[in-house]
N, C-alpha and C positions, 0 to 999 in steps of 0.2 A: 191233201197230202197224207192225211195222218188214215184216213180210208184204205188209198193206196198200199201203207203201212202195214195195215191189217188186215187186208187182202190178202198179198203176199206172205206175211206171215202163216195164216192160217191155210193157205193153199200150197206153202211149204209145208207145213203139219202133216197134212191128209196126204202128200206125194209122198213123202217120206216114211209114214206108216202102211202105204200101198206097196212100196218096194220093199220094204224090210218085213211087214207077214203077210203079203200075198203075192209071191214072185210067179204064181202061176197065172195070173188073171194077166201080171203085165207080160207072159211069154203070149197069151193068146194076145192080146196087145198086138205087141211086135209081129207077131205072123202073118195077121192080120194087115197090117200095115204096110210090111213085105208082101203082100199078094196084092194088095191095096195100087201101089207105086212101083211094085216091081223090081224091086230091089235085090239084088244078087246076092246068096250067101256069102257072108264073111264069117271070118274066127277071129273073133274080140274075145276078152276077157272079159265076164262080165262083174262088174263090180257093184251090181243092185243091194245089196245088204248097205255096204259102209255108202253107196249114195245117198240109201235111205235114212240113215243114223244121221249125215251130214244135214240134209232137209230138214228134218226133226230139229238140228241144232239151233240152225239159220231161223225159220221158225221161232223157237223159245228167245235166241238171240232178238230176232225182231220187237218181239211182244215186249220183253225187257225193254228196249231202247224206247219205248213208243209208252211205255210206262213210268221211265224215266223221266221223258220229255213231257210227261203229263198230257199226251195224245190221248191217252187209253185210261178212262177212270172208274171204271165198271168190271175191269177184270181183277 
């Protein structure tokens, strides 16, 4: 469990810092992935900055909790 924990924490990290300073690698991403599946354009908002800040939270949030719970005694 406590793996799982830290997994996710830290793969929230690195998503989170992908979208908030490198929003062009996740556009080629997306494009990609649209030609990929075929996907039709739409007009969304896109809100990759504060998703990324959020990840980044959930993240630290995790690492605390799992530090808390005495999971995590190395970091």
């Amino acid at each position: 469990m406590e793996t799982l924990l830290l997994f996710c924490s830290i793969l929230s990290i690195i998503l989170g810092i992908i979208q908030l300073f490198f929003p062009r690698l996740v556009d080629s991403v997306e494009r990609y992935l649209d030609q990929l599946f075929h996907i039709t354009e739409h007009n969304t908002i896109s809100f990759r900055r504060i998703i990324g800040l959020i990840l980044i939270i959930v993240g630290v949030v995790l690492i605390y909790s799992a530090r808390k719970n005495h999971f995590i005694l190395s970091i």
